[in-house]
C-alpha positions as CSV (number, residue, x, y, z in Angstrom):
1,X,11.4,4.7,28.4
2,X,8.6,6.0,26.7
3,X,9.7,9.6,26.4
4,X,13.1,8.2,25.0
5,X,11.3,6.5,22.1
6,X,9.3,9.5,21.3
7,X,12.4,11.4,21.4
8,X,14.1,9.2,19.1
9,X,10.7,9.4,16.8
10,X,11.5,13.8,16.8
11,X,15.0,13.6,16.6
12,X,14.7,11.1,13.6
13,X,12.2,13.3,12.1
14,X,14.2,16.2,12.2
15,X,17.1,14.2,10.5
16,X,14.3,13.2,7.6
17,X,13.4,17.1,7.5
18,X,16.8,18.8,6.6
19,X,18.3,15.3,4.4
20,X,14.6,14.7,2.8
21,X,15.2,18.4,2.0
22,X,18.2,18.3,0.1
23,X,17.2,15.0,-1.4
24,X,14.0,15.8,-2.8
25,X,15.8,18.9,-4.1
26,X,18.9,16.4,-6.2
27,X,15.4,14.4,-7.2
28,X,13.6,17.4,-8.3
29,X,16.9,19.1,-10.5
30,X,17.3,15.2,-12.2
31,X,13.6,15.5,-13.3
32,X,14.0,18.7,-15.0
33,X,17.3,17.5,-16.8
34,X,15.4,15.2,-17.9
35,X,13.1,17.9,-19.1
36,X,10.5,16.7,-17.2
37,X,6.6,18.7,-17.4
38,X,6.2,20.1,-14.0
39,X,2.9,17.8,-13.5
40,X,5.1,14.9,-14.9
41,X,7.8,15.8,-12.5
42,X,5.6,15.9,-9.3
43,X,4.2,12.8,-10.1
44,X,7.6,10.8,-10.3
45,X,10.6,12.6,-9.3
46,X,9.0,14.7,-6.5
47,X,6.8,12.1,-5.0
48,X,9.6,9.3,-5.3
49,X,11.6,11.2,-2.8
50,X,9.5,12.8,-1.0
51,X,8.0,8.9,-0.5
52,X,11.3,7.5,0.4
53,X,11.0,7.3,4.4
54,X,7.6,5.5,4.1
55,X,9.4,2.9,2.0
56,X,12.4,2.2,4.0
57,X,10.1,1.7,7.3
58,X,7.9,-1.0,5.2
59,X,11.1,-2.7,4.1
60,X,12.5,-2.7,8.2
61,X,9.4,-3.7,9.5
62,X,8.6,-6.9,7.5
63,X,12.2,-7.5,7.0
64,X,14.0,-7.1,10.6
65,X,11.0,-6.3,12.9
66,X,8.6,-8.7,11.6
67,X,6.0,-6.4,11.9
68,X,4.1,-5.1,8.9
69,X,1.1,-3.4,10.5
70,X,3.3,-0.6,11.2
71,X,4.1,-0.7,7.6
72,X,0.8,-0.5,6.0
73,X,-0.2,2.1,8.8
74,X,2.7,4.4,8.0
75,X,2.0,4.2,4.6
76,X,-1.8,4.6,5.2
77,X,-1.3,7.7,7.9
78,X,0.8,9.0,5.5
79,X,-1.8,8.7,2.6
80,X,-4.3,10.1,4.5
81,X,-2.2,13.2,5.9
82,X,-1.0,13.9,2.4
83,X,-4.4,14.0,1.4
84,X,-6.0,16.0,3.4
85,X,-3.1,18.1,5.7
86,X,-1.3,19.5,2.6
87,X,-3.9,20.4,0.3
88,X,-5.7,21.6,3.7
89,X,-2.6,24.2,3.9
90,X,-1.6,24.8,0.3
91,X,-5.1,26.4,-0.5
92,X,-4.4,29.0,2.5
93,X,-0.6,29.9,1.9
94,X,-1.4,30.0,-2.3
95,X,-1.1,33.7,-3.6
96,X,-3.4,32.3,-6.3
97,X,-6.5,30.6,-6.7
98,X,-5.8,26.7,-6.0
99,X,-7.2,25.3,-9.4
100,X,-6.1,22.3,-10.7
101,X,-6.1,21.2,-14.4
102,X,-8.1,18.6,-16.0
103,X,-5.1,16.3,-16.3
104,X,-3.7,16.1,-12.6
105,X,-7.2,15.2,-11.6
106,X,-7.8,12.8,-14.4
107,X,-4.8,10.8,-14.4
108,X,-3.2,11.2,-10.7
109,X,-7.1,11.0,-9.4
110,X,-7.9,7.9,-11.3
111,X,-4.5,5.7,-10.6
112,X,-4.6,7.1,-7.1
113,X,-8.4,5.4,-6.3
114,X,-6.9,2.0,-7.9
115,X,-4.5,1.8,-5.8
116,X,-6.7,2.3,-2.6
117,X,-9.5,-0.3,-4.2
118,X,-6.3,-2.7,-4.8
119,X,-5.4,-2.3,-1.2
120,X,-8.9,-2.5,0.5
121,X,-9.5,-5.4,-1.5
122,X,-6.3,-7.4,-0.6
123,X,-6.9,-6.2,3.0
124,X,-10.9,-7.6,3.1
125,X,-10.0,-11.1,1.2
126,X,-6.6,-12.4,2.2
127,X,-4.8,-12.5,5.3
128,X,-2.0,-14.4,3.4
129,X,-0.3,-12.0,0.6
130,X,1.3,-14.7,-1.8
131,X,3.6,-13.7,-4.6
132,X,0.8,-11.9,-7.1
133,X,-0.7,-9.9,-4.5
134,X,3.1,-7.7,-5.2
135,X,3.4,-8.4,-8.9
136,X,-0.4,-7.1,-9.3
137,X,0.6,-3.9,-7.3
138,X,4.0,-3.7,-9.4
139,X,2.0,-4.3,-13.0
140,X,-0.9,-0.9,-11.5
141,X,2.3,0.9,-11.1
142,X,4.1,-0.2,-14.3
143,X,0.3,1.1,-16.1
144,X,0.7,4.5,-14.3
145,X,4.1,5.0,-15.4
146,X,3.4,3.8,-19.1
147,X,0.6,6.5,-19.2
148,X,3.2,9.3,-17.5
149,X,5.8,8.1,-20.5
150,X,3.1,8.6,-23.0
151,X,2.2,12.5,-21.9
152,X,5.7,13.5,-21.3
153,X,6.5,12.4,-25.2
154,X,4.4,15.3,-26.2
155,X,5.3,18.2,-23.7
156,X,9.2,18.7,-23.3
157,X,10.8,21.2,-21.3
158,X,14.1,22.8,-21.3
159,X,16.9,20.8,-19.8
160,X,18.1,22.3,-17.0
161,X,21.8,22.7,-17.1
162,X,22.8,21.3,-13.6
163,X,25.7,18.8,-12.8
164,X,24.2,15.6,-13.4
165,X,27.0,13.2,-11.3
166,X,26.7,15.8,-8.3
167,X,23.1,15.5,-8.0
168,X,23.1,11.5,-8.2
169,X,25.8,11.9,-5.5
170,X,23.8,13.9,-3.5
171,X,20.9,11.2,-3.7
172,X,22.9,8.6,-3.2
173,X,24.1,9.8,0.2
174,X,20.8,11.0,0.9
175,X,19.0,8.0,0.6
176,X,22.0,6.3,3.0
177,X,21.1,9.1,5.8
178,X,17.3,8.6,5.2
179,X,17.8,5.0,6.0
180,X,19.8,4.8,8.9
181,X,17.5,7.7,10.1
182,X,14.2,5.5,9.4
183,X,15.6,2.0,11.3
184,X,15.7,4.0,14.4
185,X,12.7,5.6,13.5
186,X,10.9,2.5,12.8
187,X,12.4,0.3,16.1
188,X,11.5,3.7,18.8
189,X,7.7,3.5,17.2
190,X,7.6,-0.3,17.7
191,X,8.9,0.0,21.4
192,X,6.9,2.8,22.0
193,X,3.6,1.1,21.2
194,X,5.1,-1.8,23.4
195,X,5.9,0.8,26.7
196,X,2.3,2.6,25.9
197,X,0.6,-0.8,25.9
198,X,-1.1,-0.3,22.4
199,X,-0.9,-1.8,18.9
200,X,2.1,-0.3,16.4
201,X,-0.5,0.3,14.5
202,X,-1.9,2.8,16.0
203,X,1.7,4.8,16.6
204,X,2.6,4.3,12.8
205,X,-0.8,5.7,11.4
206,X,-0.3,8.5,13.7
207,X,3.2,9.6,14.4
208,X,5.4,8.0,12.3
209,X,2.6,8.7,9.5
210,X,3.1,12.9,10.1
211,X,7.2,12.4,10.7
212,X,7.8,10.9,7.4
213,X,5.1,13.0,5.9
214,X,7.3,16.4,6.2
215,X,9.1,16.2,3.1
216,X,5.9,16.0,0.8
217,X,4.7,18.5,2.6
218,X,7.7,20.8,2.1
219,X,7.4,20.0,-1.7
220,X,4.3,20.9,-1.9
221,X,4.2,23.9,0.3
222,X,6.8,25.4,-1.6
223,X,4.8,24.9,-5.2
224,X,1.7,25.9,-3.8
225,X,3.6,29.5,-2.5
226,X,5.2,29.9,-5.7
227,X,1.6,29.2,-7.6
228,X,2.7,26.0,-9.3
229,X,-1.0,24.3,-8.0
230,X,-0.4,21.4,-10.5
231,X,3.1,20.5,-9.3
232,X,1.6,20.5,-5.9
233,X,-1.6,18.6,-6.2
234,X,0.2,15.8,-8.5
235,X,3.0,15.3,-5.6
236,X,0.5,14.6,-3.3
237,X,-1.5,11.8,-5.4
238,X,1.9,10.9,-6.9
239,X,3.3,10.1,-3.3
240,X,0.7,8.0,-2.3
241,X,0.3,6.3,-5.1
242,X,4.4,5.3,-4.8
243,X,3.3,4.7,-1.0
244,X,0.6,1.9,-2.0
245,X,1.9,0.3,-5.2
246,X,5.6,0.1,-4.6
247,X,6.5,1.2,-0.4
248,X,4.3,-2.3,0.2
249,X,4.9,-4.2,-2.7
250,X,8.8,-4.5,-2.6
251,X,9.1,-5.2,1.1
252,X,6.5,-7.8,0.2
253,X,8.0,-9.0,-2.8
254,X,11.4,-9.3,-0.8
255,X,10.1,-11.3,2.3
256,X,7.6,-13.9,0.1
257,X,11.0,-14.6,-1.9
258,X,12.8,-15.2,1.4
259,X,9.9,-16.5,3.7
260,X,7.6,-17.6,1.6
261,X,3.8,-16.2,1.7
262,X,3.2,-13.4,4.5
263,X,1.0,-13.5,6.8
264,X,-1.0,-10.3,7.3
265,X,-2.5,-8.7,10.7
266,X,-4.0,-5.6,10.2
267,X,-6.6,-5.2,12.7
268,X,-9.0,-1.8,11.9
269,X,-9.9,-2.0,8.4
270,X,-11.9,0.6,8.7
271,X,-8.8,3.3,8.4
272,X,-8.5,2.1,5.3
273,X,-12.2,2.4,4.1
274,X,-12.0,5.7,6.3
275,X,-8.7,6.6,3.6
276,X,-11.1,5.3,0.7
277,X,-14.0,7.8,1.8
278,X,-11.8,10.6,2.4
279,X,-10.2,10.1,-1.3
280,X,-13.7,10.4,-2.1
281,X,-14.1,13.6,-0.7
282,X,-10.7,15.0,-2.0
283,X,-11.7,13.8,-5.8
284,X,-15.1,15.4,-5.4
285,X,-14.5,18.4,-4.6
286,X,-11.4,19.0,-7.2
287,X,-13.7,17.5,-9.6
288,X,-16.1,20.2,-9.2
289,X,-14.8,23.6,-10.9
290,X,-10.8,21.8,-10.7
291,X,-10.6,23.9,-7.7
292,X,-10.6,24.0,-3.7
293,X,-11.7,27.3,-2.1
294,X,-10.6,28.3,1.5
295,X,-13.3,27.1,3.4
296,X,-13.3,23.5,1.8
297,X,-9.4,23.4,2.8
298,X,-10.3,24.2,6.4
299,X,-12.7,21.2,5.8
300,X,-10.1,18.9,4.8
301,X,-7.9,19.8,7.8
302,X,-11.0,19.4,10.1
303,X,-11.7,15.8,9.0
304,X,-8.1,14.6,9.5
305,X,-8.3,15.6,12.8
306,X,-11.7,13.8,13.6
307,X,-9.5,10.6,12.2
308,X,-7.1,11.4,14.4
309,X,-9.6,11.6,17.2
310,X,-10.8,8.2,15.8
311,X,-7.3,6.8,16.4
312,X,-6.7,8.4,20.1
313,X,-10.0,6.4,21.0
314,X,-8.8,3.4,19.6
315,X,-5.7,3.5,21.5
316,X,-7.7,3.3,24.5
317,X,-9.6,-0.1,24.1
């Protein structure tokens, strides 16, 4: 039975793959008829879509499973791969040097480390999430978006000249794909921890975490190829910033409405403050000359898999 489960966890990834593909491409056309800047555009457009599967397995897992630690450690797998798998591989397929302007790393850097305080904190103090603990992350988020609304006033693009009802099709039946695809995704992890004998947790941070991570990584990939470092670097905070302040507030917000306050098991904290250092380490180093060299991507690629090592040790206690 196991084997079934993880086959359902590949072929659903697969599925995410090619329909995340042409999804994030409808997103990514809307953003620049809406004459988006490219940082702008990676921040919301981009990383909305690209963050859509992480979403729709926090909203099955606290609304039909019941289980929000697979939630919180898809979202939080994903974090952590997005930050240090894909900026691990753009800086060695980039035909240019991977710097990164002042602004990415200002503004995506900054709201990025909120929203990992916000949800370390909440994790540390309360086992209960009540109504605010949503409306707080949901007010972080509004903030972020005010400030992206503020720059984009001052630096318009072209409008691309694309069909605009075609693309929202396209997204529509996108998202209706991505979700059927993620229900199954997110049942096979939770009966797959059950077969293996180990917490969801533990098969959420992991697998489900690098399954629903493909499409930011194709984004990204792609802009780091074509030399668009910004676009590439401000998808990846951009995602996880989605991932944290909305993917867990509006299953959240739905089930308090509907079940009243939430009770919360998430058993290692320490993947979160082990998310917290690593954002640390990301944020330094891009801090430092706004740029990552070769040898400090190999680095980023080498810690995620001592975290992974981490997690392959906890599944045996």
């Amino acid at each position: 039975m196991a084997v079934m489960h993880l086959l359902t966890i590949i072929a659903t990834s697969i599925i995410l793959y090619f329909v995340g593909s042409r999804f994030t491409h409808a997103s990514s056309n809307l953003g620049d008829y809406f004459r988006l800047p490219r940082s702008v555009k990676g921040a919301t457009f981009d990383a909305i879509s690209s963050s859509l599967p992480e979403l729709m397995i926090a909203l099955f897992s606290v609304l039909i499973f019941k289980k929000f630690e697979v939630g919180i450690g898809t979202i939080a797998g994903s974090a952590l791969f997005n930050l240090l798998i894909i900026p691990g591989i753009c800086v060695l397929v980039a035909p240019v040097a991977f710097r990164v302007s002042k602004d990415v790393v200002a503004r995506e850097g900054i709201f990025y480390m909120i929203a990992v305080f916000a949800l370390l904190a909440v994790l540390m103090y309360t086992t209960t999430w009540v109504i605010a603990v949503p409306f707080g992350f949901l007010l972080i988020y509004g903030w972020y978006v005010h400030d992206i609304v503020m720059h984009t006033k001052n630096n318009k693009q072209r409008r691309k000249p694309i069909s605009f009802k075609k693309e929202c099709a396209t997204a529509l039946i996108c998202v209706l794909i991505i979700g059927i695809a993620t229900y199954f995704m997110t049942e096979a992890a939770i009966e797959l921890a059950e077969a293996l004998g180990i917490s969801p947790l533990i098969i959420a941070f992991t697998v489900v975490a690098a399954a629903t991570s493909v499409p930011d990584a194709i984004i990204s990939i792609l802009n780091a190829k074509q030399g668009n470092i910004d676009d590439a670097v401000s998808n990846v905070f951009g995602s996880n910033i989605f991932d944290i302040l909305v993917g867990l507030s509006i299953p959240l917000l739905l089930a308090i409405i509907f079940m009243g306050p939430f009770p919360i098991n998430f058993p290692h904290l320490e993947l979160i403050v082990g998310l917290l250092g690593a954002s640390i380490i990301v944020l330094y180093l891009m801090a430092q000359k706004h740029m990552l060299t070769r040898k400090q991507g190999i680095s980023l690629l080498f810690i995620y898999l001592c975290f992974l090592a981490y997690v392959v040790f906890l599944s045996f206690q």
